[in-house]
N, C-alpha and C positions, 0 to 999 in steps of 0.2 A: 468720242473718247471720254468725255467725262460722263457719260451715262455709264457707260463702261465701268469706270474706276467707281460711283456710285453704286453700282450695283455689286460688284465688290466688298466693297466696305460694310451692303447690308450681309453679304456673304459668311463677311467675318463677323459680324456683330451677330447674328441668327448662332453662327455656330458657338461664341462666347457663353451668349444665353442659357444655346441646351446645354453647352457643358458643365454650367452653374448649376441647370435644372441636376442633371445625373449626379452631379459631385457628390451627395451625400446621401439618405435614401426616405423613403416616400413609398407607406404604407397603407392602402387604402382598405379599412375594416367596416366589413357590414357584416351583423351579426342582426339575425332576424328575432324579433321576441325577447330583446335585451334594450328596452329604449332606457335613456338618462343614465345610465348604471358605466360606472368605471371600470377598466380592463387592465391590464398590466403587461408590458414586454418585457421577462426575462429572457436571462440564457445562462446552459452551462459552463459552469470551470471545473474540469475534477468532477469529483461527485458530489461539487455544491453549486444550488442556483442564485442568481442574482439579479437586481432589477436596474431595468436598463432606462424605462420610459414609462409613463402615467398619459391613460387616454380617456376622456369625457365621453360618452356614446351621448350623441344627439336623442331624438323623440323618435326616430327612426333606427336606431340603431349602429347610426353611421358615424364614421370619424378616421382621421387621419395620423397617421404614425409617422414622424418626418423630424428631420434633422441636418443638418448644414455639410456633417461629415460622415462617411460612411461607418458601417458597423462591422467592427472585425468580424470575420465570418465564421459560420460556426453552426450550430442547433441553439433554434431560439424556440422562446413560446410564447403564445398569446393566454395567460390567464386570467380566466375566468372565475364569477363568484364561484362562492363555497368549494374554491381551493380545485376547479378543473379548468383543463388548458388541453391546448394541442399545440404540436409544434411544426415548424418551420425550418426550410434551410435558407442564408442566409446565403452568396457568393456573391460573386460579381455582380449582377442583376439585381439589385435593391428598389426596383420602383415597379411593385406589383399589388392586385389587389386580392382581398379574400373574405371569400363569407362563405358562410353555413347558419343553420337558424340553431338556436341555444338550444331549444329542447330534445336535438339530434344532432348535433355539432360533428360528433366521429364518423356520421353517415351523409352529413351534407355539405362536409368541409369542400370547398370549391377555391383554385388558385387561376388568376385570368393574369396572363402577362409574365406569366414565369412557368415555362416548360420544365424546370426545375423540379416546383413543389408538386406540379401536377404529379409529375414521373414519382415525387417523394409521397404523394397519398395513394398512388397506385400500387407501390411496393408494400406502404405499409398493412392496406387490406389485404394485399394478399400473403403477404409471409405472414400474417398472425394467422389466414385462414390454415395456410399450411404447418403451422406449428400447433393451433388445435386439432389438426388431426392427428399428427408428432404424437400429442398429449394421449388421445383416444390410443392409440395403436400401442401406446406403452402401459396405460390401463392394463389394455385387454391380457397383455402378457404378464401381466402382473396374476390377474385375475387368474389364469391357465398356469400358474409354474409347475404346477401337479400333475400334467397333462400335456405328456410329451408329443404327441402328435400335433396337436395344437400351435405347443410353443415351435414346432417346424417353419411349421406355416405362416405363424405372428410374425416371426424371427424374420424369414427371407420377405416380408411386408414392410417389415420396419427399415430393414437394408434398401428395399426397393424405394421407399417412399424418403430414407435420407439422401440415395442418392440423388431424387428431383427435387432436392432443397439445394443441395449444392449447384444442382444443373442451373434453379432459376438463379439462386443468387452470382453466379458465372455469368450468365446472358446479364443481369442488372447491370452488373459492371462494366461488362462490353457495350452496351445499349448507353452508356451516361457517361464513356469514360470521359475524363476530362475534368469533371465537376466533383462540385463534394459530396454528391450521393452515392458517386465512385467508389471514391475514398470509405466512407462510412460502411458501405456494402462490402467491400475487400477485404475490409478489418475482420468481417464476421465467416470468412471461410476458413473453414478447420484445414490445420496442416498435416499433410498426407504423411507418415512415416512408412517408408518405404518395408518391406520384406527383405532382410539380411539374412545373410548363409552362414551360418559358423561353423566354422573348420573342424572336418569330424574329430580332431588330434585334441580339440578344448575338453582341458579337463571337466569341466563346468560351464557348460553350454548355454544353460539356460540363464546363468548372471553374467554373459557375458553379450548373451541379446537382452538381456533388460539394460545392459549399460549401455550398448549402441543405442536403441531407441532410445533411453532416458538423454544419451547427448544430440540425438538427431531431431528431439524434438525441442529440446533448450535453444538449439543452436538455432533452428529457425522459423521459432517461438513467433518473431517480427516478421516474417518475409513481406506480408500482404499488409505493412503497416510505416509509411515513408515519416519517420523519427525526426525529419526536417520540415514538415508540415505542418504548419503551425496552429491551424483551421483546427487540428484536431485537440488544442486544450479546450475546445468551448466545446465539445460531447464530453459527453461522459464514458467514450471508449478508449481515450488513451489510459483514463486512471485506473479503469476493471483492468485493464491487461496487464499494466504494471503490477498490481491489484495480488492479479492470478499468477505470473510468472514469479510472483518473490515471495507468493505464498501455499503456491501449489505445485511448480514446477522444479525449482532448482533448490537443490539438497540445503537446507538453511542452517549447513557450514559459515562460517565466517567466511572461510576462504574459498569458499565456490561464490559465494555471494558476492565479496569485494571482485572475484576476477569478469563479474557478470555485469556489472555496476561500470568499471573500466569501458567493455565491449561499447554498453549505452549508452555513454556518457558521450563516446566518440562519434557514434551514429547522430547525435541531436545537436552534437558541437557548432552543425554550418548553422543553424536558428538559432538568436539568442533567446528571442521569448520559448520555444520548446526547451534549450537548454536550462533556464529559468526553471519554469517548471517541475520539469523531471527531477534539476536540484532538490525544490524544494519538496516534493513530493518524498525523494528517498531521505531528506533532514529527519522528517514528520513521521514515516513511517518507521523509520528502525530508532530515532526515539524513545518512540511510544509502544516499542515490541516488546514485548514478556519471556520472548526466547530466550533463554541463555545464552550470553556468548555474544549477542548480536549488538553488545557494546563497545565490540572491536570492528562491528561495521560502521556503527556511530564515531568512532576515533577515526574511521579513515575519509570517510565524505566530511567532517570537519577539516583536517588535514587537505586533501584533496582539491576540496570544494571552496569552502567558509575561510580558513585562515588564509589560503594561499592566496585570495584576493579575486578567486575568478569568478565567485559571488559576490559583484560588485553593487547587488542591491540592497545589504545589508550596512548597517550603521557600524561609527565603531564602538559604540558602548556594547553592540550587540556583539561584534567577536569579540571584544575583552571579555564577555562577561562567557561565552562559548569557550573562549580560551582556558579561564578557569576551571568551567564544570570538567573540561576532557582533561587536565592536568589532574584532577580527581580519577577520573576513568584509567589512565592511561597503564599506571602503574599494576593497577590489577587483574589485568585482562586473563581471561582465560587461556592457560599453555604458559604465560609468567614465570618464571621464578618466584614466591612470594618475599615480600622485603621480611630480613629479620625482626626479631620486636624480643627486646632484654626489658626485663623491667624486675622491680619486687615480686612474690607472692604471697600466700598464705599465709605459709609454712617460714616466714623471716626471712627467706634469701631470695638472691636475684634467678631468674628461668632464662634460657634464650628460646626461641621457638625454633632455631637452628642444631640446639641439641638436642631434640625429641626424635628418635627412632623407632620408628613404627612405620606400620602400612600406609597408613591412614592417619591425617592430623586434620580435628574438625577447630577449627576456630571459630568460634562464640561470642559473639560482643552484645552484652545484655547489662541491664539495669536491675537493682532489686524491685523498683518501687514500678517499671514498668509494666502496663496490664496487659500486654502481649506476650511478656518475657515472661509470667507469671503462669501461663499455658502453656510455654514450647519449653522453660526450666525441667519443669519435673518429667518429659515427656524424654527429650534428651538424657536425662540420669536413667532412666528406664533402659531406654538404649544402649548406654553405657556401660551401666551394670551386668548386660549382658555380651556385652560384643570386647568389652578392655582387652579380655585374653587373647583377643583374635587380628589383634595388629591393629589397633583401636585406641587415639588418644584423645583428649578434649582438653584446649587452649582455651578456659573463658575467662576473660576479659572487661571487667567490668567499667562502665563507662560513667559511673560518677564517682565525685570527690568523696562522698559521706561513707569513711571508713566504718564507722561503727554501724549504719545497716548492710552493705557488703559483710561486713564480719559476720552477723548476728544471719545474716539470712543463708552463709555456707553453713555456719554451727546446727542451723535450725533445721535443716533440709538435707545436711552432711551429704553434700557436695564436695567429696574426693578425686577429683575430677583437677588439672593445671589450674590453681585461681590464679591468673596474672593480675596486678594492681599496680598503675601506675596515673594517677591524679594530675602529675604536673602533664600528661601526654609526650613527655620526652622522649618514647621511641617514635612521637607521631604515628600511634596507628591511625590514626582519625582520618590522616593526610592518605596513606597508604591502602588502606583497605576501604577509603571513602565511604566513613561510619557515620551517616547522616542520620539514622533511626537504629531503634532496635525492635526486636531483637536483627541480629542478622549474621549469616551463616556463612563461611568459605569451608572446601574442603581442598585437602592439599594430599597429593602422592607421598612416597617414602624419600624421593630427591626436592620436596618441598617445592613442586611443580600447582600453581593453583587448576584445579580441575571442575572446580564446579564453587557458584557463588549462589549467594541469594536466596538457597534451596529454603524452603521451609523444613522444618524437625520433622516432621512426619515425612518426608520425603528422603530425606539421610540414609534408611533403610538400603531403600531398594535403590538405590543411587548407586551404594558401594557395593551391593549384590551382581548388579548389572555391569559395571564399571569391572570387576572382577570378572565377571565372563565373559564379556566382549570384549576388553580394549588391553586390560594388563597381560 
């Protein structure tokens, strides 16, 4: 009996052990023709990398990559001098070895103990072999566009040969499913938009199948991509899709974009770290967008996201100070009512910008002594001088105290044109139309609707040209 229970006991001790061994992971690197020389393990987040671990290569080229806790999973790399690397999947399985010899690394990469990376270097010689032939076959049609028999033949070559891309990448993901080579390979199959019928009674047939396709392929833009998986913020494939969906896909309307942003938000909600992410992914990008308009998307992932507390990894100096900059945004957004603005002018009395009746009201907020303003000034009067008769008026507003260069700079330049002058900023434009620079530009409809911001003068043109045939 007590041999028994001894035996036992080493039972559970043996299994404590390996379990200590597995807990964390353990990389075993041999790299042939790289003796003494230092290696590096990054991985991605997004579309930036970052370093994980520092390894010494022995006189042999060997050494160990190992740690206490596991590595969240993901695509990682092994880099190499002068900035070359090859990469890795990282899952469950962390205690594998790998070598290739440096001066062939891409052709002699070898993974022992992980069915994984094997399967992950097998794939990747061969989809690149199969993507430079991709490359060749769309040459050649390049080469032939002149030469219609040709382009027959290229054509149904190139359908043939995309379709045994899709074929092999189908079997990858059958052949791995489970794992993140899975996942990774699924992301990259194109979604199929189906063939729709439109009703011969459409009056306009053909925009009414670009508008099914355009929503059949929005809508499931993600299918072959699990929003709850969290594996997938260390590639670099959730941020391209993100990437391409919000800037190739879906009309970059505000309001197709906030209702698209909504869908996402919900699909990532069961992971906090993907929710995380994607948060800050959409903060950063519609930010830092140049669109027009897309600072009513920034107002609402503030709102949504940042004030409401469900980005709960930010500080709170950080939403005060968020708080403020969209109390700037908020008011001016495009489709707004603009806020009125009463002040002095020129000409000794007071303007409202509520009583200007016209097509068109450009608001101008400029400086004399500014050297921006001093290029888009005379460019705008040019404008103006020819377009005033045509439902055309100009609010400029100058934004410093020093009345006597204001004065001296309309007289000098006769700028006949609304000079608003108000120093103390008691109608608050500054607040209102969040005038942090100049020069800078709003246009406003005949109901004093803001419709366009930020435009540059040379752009004012064709703004209200286009705006008059498309939209009024």
């Amino acid at each position: 009996m007590r041999k028994i229970i001894f035996g036992v006991i080493l039972i559970i001790i043996s299994a404590a052990s390996y379990g200590q061994i597995i807990s964390g992971y353990k990389i075993s690197v041999t790299i042939t023709g790289l003796q003494d020389s230092t290696i590096f393990l990054a991985y991605h987040m997004g579309d930036k990398q970052y370093l994980k671990d520092t390894l010494k290569l022995d006189n042999k080229g060997h050494g160990v990559l190992q740690g206490k806790e596991p590595l969240p999973q993901g695509i990682y790399m092994i880099v190499l001098p002068r900035r070359n690397y090859f990469e890795m999947l990282i899952s469950d399985d962390q205690q594998f070895e790998v070598n290739c010899s440096y001066s062939d690394y891409k052709n002699t990469l070898k993974f022992t103990g992980s069915i994984e990376n094997s399967a992950f270097v097998d794939y990747q010689n061969k989809w690149s072999a199969m993507q430079i032939k991709a490359s060749g076959i769309l040459k050649r049609i390049q080469a032939n566009k002149d030469n219609s028999d040709s382009l027959k033949i290229l054509n149904v070559l190139q359908k043939s040969w995309e379709e045994k891309m899709v074929t092999y990448l189908q079997s990858t993901v059958t052949a791995n499913k489970g794992n993140l080579l899975s996942v990774l390979v699924k992301s990259l199959l194109p979604i199929v938009v189906p063939e729709f019928t439109v009703p011969s009674v459409s009056t306009n047939p053909d925009s009414l199948l670009r508008v099914l396709k355009y929503n059949y392929n929005k809508d499931h833009f993600f299918d072959n991509v699990d929003l709850k998986d969290e594996r997938l913020i260390r590639t670099p494939i959730l941020q391209s899709m993100l990437n391409t969906f919000f800037s190739n896909v879906v009309i970059p309307s505000p309001d197709s974009i906030n209702k698209e942003i909504d869908k996402i938000i919900k699909k990532c909600s069961g992971n906090y770290k993907v929710f995380q992410f994607i948060s800050v992914y959409l903060f950063n990008h519609f930010r830092e967008s140049q669109v027009m308009g897309h600072d009513a998307v920034m107002v609402k992932i503030a709102d949504d996201l940042y004030l409401s507390g469900k980005a709960d990894w930010v500080s709170k100096e950080f939403k005060d100070d968020l708080r403020k900059q969209i109390a700037l945004i908020r008011p001016n957004l495009i489709g707004k009512k603009a806020q009125d603005l009463v002040m002095n002018s020129y000409k000794g009395i007071f303007v409202s910008l509520y009583d200007i009746n016209k097509e068109f009201i450009i608001l101008y907020f400029w400086e004399p002594d500014c050297g921006h303003c001093k290029e888009a000034t005379p460019k705008l009067k040019a404008y103006y001088e020819k377009a005033k008769d045509q439902g055309i008026e100009v609010f400029a507003i100058c934004t410093t105290s020093d009345k006597q260069k204001w004065t001296k700079y309309i007289e000098d330049n006769k700028l006949t044109w609304i000079n608003g002058w108000d120093p103390e900023r008691s109608s608050r434009f500054d607040f209102y139309y969040n005038v942090q620079s100049t020069p800078m530009v709003y246009i406003l409809d005949k109901n004093k609707k803001i419709i366009a911001k930020k435009l540059s003068v040379e752009d004012i043109p064709s703004f209200i040209d286009n705006y008059r045939k498309f939209v009024r």
